[in-house]
One Martini backbone bead per residue (centre of mass of N, CA, C, O) as a GRO file, in nm:
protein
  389
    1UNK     BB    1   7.261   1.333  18.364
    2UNK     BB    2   7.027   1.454  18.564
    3UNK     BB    3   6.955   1.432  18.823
    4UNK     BB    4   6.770   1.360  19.132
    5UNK     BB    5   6.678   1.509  19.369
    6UNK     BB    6   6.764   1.271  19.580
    7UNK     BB    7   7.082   1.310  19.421
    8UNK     BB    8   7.114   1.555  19.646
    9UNK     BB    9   7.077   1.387  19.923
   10UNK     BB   10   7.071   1.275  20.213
   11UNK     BB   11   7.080   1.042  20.435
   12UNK     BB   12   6.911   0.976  20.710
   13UNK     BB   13   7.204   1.087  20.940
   14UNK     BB   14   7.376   1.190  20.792
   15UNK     BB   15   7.723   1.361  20.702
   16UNK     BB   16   7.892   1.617  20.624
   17UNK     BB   17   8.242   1.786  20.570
   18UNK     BB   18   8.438   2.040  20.619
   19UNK     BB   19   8.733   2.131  20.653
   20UNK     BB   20   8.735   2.233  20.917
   21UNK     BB   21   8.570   1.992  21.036
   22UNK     BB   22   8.752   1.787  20.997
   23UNK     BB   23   8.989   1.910  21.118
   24UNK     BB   24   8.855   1.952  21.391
   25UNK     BB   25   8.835   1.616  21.431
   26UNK     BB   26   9.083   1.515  21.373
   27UNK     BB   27   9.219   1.660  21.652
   28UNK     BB   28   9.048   1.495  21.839
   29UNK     BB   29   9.140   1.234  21.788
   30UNK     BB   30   9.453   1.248  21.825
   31UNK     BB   31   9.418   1.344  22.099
   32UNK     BB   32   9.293   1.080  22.185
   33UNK     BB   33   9.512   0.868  22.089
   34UNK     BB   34   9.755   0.981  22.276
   35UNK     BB   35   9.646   0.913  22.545
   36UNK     BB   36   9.582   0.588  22.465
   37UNK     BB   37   9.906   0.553  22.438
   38UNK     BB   38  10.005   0.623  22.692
   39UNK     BB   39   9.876   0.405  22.856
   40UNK     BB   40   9.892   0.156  22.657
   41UNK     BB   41   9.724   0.174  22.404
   42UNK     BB   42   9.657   0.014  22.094
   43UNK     BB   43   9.626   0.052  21.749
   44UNK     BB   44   9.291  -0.101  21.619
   45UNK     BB   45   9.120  -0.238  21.292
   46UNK     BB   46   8.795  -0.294  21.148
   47UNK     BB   47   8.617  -0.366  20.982
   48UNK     BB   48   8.317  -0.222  20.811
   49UNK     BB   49   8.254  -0.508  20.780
   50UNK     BB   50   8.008  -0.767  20.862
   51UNK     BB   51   7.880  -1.040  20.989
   52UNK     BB   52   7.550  -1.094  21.183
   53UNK     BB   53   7.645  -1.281  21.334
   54UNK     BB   54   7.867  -1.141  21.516
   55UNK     BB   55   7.615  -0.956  21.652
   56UNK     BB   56   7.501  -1.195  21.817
   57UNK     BB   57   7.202  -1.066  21.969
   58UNK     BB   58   7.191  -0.782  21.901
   59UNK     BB   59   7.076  -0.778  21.675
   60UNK     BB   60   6.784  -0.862  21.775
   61UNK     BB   61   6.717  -0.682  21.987
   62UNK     BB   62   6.877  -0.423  21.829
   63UNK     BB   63   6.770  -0.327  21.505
   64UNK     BB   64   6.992  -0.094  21.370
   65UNK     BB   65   7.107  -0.257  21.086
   66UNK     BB   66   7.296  -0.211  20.827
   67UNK     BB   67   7.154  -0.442  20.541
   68UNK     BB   68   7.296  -0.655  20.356
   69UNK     BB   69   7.420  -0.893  20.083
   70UNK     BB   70   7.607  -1.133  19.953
   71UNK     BB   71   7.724  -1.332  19.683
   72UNK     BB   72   7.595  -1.554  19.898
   73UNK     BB   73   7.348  -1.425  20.075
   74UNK     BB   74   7.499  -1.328  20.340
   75UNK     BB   75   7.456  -1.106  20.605
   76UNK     BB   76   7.547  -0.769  20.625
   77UNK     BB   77   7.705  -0.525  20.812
   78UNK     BB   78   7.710  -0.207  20.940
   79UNK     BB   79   7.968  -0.068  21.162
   80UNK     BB   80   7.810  -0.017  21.516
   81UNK     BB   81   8.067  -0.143  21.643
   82UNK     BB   82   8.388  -0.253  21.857
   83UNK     BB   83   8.329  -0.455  22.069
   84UNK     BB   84   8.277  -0.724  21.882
   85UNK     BB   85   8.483  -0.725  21.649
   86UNK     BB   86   8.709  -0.739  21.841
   87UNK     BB   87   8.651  -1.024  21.945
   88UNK     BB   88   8.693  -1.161  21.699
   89UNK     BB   89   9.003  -1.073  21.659
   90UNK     BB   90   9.106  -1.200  21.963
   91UNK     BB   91   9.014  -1.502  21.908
   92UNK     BB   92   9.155  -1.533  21.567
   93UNK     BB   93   9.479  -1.394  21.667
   94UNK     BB   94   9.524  -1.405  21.989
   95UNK     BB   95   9.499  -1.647  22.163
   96UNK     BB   96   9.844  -1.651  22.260
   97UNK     BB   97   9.837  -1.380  22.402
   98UNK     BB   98   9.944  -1.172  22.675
   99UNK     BB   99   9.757  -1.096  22.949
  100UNK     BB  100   9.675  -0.835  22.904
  101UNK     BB  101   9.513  -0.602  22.660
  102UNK     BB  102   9.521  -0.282  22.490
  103UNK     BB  103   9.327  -0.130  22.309
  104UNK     BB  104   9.264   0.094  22.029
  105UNK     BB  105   9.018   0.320  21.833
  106UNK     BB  106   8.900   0.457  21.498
  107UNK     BB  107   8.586   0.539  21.355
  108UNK     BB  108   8.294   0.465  21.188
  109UNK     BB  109   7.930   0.430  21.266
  110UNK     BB  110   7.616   0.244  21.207
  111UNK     BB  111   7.273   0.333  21.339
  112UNK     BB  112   6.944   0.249  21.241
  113UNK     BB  113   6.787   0.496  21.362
  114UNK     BB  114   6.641   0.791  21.554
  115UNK     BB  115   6.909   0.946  21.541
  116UNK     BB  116   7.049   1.240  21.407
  117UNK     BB  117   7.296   1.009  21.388
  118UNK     BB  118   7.436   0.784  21.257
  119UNK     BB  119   7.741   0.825  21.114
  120UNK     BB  120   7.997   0.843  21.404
  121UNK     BB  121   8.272   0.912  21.551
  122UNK     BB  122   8.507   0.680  21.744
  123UNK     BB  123   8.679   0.676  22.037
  124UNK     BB  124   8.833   0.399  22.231
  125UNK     BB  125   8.870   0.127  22.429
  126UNK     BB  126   9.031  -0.221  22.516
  127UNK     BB  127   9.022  -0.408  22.822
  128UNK     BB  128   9.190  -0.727  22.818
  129UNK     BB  129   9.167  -1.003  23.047
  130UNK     BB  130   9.079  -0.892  23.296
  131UNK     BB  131   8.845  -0.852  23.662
  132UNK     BB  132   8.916  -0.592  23.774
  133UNK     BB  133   8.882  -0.308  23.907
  134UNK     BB  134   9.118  -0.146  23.803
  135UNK     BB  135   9.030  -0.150  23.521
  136UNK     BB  136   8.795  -0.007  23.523
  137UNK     BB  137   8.913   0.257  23.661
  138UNK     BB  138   9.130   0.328  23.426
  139UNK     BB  139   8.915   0.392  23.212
  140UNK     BB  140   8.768   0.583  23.298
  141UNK     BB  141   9.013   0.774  23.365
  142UNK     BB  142   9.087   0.822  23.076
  143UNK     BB  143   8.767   0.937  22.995
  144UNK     BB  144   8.893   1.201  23.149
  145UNK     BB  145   9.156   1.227  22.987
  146UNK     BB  146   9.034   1.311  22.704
  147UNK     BB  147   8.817   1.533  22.768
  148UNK     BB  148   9.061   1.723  22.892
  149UNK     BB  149   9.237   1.736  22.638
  150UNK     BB  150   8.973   1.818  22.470
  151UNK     BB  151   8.872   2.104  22.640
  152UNK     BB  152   8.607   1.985  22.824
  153UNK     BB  153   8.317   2.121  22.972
  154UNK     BB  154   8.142   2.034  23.238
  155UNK     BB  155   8.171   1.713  23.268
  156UNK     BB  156   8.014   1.397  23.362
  157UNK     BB  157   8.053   1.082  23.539
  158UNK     BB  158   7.850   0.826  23.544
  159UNK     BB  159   7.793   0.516  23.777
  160UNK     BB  160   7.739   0.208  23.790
  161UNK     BB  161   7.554  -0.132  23.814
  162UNK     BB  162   7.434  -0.441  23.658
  163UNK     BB  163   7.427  -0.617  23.943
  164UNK     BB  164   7.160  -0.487  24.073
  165UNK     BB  165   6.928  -0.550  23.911
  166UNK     BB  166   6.992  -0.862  23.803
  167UNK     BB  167   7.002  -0.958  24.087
  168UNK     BB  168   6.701  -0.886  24.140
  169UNK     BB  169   6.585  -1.045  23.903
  170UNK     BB  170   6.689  -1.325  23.994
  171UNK     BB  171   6.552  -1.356  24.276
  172UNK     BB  172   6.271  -1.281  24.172
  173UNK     BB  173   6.203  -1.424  23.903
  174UNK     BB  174   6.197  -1.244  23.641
  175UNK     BB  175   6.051  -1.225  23.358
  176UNK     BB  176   6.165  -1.101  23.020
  177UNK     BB  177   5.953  -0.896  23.014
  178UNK     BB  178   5.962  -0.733  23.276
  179UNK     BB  179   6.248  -0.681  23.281
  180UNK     BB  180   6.238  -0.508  23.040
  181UNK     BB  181   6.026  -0.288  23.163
  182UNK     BB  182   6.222  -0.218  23.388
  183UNK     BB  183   6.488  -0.109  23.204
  184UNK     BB  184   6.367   0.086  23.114
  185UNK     BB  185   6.218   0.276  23.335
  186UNK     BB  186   6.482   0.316  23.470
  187UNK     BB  187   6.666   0.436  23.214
  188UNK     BB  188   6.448   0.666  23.162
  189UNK     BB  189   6.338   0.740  23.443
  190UNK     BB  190   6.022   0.645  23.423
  191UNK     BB  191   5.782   0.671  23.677
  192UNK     BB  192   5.504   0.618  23.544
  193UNK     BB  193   5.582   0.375  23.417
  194UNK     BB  194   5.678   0.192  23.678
  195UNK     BB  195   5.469   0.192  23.845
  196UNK     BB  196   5.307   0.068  23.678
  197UNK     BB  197   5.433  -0.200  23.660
  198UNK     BB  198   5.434  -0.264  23.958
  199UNK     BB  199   5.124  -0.265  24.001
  200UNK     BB  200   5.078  -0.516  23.797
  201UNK     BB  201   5.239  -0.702  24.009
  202UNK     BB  202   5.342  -0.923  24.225
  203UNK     BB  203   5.560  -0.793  24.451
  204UNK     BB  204   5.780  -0.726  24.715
  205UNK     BB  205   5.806  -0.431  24.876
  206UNK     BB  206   6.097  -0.436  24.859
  207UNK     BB  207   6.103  -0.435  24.575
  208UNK     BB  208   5.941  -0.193  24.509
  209UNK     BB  209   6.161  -0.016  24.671
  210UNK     BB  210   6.393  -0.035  24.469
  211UNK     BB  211   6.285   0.034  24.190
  212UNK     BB  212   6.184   0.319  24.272
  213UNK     BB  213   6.507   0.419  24.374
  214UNK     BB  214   6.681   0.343  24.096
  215UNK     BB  215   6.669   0.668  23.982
  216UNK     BB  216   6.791   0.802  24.247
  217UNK     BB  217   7.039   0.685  24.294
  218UNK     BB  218   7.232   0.966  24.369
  219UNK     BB  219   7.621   1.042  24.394
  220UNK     BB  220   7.788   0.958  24.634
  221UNK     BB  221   7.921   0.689  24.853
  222UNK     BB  222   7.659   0.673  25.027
  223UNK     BB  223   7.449   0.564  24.801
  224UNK     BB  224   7.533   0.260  24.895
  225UNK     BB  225   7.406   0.265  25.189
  226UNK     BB  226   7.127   0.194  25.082
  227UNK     BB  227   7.178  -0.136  25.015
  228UNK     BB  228   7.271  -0.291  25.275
  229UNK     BB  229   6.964  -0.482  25.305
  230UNK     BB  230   7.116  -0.643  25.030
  231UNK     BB  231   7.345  -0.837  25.112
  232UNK     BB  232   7.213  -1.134  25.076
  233UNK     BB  233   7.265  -1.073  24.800
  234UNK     BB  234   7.525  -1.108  24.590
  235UNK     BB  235   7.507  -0.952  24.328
  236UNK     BB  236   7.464  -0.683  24.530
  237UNK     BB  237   7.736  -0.687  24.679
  238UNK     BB  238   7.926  -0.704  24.460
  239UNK     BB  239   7.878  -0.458  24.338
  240UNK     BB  240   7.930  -0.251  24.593
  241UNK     BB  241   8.240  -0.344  24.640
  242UNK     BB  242   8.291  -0.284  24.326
  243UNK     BB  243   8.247   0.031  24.358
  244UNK     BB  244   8.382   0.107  24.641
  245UNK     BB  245   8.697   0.026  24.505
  246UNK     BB  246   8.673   0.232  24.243
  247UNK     BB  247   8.622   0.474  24.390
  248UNK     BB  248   8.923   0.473  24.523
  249UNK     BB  249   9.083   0.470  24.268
  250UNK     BB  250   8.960   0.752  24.150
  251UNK     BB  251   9.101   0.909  24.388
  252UNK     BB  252   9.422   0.788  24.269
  253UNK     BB  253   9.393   0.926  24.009
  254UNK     BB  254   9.180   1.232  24.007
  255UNK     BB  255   8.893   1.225  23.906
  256UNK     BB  256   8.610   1.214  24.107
  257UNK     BB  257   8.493   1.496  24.060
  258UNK     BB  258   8.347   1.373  23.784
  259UNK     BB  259   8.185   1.151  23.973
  260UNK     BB  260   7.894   0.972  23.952
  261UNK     BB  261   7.650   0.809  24.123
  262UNK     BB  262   7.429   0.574  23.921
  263UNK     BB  263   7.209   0.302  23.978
  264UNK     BB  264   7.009   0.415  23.684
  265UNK     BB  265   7.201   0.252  23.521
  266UNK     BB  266   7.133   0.123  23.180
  267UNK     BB  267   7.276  -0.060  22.917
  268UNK     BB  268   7.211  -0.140  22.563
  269UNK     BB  269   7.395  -0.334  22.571
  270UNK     BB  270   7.395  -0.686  22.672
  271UNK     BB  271   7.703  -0.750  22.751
  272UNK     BB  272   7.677  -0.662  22.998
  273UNK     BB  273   7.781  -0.714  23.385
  274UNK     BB  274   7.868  -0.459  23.522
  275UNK     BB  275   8.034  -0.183  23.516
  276UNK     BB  276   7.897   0.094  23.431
  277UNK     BB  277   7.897   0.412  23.203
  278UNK     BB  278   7.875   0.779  23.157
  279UNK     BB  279   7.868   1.042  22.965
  280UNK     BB  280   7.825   1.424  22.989
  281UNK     BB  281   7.663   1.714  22.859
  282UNK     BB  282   7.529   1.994  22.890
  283UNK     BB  283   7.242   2.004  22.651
  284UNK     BB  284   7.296   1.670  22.589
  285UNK     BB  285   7.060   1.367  22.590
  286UNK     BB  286   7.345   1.222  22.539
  287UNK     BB  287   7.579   1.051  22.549
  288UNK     BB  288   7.927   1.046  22.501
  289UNK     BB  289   8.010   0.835  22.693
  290UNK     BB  290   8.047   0.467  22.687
  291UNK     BB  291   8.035   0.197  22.919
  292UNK     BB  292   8.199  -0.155  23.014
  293UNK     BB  293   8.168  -0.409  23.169
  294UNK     BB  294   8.184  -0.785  22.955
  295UNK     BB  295   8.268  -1.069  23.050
  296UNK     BB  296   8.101  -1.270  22.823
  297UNK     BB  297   8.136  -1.228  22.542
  298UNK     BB  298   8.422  -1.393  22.478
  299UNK     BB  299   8.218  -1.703  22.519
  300UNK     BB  300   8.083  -1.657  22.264
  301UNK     BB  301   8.410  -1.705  22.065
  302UNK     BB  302   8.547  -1.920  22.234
  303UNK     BB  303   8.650  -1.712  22.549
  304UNK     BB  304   8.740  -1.667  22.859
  305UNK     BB  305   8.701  -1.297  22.878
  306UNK     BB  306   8.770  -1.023  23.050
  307UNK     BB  307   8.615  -0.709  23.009
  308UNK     BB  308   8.693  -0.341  22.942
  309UNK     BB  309   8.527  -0.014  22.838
  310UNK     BB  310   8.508   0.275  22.559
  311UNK     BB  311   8.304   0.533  22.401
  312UNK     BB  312   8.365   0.821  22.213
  313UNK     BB  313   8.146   1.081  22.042
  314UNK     BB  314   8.304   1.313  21.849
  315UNK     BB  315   8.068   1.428  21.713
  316UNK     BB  316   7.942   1.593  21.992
  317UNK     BB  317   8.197   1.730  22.017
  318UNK     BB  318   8.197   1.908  21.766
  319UNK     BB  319   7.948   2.094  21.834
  320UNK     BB  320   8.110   2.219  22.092
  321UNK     BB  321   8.256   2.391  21.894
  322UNK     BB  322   8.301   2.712  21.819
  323UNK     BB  323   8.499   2.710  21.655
  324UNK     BB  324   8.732   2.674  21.352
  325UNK     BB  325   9.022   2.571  21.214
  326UNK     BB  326   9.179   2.642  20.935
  327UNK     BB  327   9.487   2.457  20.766
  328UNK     BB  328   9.694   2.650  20.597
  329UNK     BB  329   9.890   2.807  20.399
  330UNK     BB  330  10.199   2.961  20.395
  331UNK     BB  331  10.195   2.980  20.031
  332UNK     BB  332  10.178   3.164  19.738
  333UNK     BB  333  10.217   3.054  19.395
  334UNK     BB  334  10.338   3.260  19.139
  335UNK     BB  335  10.280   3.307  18.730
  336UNK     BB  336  10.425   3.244  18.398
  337UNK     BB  337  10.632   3.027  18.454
  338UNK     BB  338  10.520   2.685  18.509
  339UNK     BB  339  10.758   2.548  18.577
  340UNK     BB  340  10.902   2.746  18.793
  341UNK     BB  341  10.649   2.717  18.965
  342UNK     BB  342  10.700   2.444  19.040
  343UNK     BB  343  10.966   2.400  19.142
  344UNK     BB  344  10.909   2.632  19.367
  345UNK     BB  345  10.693   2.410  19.513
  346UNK     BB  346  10.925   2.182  19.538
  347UNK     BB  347  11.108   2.371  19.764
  348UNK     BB  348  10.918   2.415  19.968
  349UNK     BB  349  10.799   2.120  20.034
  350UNK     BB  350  11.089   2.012  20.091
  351UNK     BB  351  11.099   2.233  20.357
  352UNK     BB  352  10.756   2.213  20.464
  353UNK     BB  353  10.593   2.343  20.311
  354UNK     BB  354  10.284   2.492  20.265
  355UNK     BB  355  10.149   2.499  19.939
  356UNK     BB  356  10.007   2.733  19.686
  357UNK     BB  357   9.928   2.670  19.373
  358UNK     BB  358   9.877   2.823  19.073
  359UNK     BB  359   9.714   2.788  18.768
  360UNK     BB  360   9.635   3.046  18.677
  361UNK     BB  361   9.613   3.378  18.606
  362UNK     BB  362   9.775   3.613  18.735
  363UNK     BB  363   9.782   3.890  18.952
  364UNK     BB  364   9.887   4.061  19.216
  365UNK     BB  365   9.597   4.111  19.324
  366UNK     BB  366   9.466   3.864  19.313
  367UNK     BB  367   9.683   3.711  19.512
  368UNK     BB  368   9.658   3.901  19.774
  369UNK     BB  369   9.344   3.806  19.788
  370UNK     BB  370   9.361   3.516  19.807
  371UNK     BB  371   9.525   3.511  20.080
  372UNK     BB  372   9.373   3.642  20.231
  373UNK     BB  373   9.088   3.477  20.240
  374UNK     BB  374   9.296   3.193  20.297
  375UNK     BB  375   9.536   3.275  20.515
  376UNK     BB  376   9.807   3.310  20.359
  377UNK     BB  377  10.122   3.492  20.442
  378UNK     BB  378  10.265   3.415  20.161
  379UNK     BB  379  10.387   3.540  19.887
  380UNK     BB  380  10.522   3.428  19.542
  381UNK     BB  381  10.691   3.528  19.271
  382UNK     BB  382  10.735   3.429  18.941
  383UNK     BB  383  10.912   3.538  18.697
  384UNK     BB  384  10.907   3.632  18.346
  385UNK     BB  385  11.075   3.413  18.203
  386UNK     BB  386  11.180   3.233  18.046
  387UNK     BB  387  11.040   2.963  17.873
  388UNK     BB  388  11.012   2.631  17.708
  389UNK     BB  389  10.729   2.597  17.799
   0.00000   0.00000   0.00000
């Protein structure tokens, strides 16, 4: 039966991959998990699937999640991410490991939403245990050495802190629709948008110059002394002294110039706590690398355990590659006696030899424009003798 239109076309956010492509993302992966190896993250895998429970609050909050029932009624979601999925896998089977633990992973997430690609592969990093500012600083420097690795230019990681925001919002006794309005206005640094927002409200002149200056709060370390006048928030002193730390740990990495503080960085997902950062590409409005420690997460899951973490969008870096390389076989192999053609394809196989062997009758000249078209640096034909088969 002929298809139907639709059973032509993907799903809106989907996208296939041509041989080229994939071995091109590929190579961006395994390189990018080989750095993660030498670091000593250690690579694990969740399933596709979870229950919706998993994933809440965040489910509820941003609902962005391809969602069906199982034969049991419950609702299944295909995996958004890879940090709520590790911390359930991490209460439930490794409650007695001697912490810090130190993961990495990759595979595809799914996300229901406005964005150009719904479906796109991650590779990511989560260091649990530890509460150190050093942890903080590791995984940052990681994520400029796995962009170093992938050849990846001109690339600047963005660095934050959620407790300076939050710090304000709690002083201030902030309700929590004013706090979303005022989150969403800074993270998107509309202006316009802000101002609107403070002067519907009554704030205090000081709080009001402090939320209308963190859009623009960006640079070196001097932008910390911007804060001075807040240190008697507490959550806003530590804010700023473990930025402050975190920035000379990444000057002992090697990696200062990639990173620029900005303090109107507010990241999406609810159960961020601390330093937040992002990573961006010239001409590219997204995020390529998203992270930040999220103290809170994993007494979700009955475990006070703080972590920290990141993951590179593999996706956005595959579109930054001006060519594709696609990796071609050795020889062509061909003849009219199938038997001895097999033969000399296993032979040349169990060599490491990479081989496409012919199906059909071949020409000398059909066999030398085939490998021609397909990069193949050498032909070997297998004479006509007898074949009992």
């Amino acid at each position: 039966m002929e298809r139907s239109p639709l059973g032509l076309k993907l799903p809106e956010g989907m996208r296939d991959l041509l041989p080229n492509e994939l071995a091109a993302l590929e190579k961006l992966e395994t390189k990018a998990l080989n750095v993660c190896k030498n670091w000593s993250y250690q690579k694990v895998l969740t399933s596709g699937l979870e229950y919706r429970a998993c994933l809440e609050p965040d489910a509820d909050a941003e609902d962005n999640l391809y969602k069906f029932f199982d034969q049991n009624g419950h609702v299944l979601v295909l995996r958004p991410e890879f940090t709520t999925p590790i911390a359930r896998l991490v209460t439930t089977r490794l409650k007695n490991e001697q912490f810090p633990l130190r993961f990495c992973y990759s595979g595809d997430v799914y996300r229901n939403n406005a964005g150009r690609y719904r479906e796109f592969r991650q590779v990511g990093v989560e260091s649990i245990g530890s509460g150190s500012d050093l942890a903080d600083a590791e995984v940052i420097a990681l994520a400029v050495e796995i962009m170093r690795e992938l050849d990846i230019k001109n690339f600047q990681i963005s660095l934050g802190h959620n407790g300076i925001f939050s710090g304000l919002a709690k002083e201030m006794k902030f309700d929590a629709k004013l706090q979303k309005e005022l989150e969403n206005g800074i993270a998107r640094k509309d202006m316009v948008k802000l101002e609107s927002i403070i002067s519907q409200n009554d704030l205090p002149e000081a709080a009001k110059e402090l939320l209308l200056a963190l859009p623009h709060l960006t640079g070196q370390e001097e932008v910390l002394d911007k804060l001075q006048n807040w240190n008697n928030i507490l959550a806003i002193r530590r804010a700023v002294e473990s930025l402050r730390t975190i920035y000379l740990y990444l000057r002992e990495f090697g990696v200062k110039d990639y990173i620029t503080l900005d303090l109107g960085i507010l990241r999406g997902f609810s159960y961020y706590t601390g330093v937040i950062f992002e990573g961006y590409l010239p001409g590219i409005g997204m995020p390529v690398i998203e992270g930040g420690r999220y103290d809170g997460l994993y007494a979700d899951f009955g475990m006070n355990l703080p972590a920290t973490g990141f993951a590179v969008n593999l996706g956005v870096m595959l579109e930054q590659l001006e060519e594709f390389e696609l990796e071609t076989a050795d020889v062509l192999v061909y003849g009219q006696s199938p038997g001895k053609v097999i033969k000399r394809c296993r032979e040349l196989r169990k060599a490491g030899k990479k081989v496409e062997m012919a199906i059909d009758f071949m020409t000398d000249t059909d066999a030398k424009n085939l490998a021609s078209s397909r990069g193949i640096p050498q032909v070997e034909k297998i004479e006509n003798t007898r074949d009992p088969r």
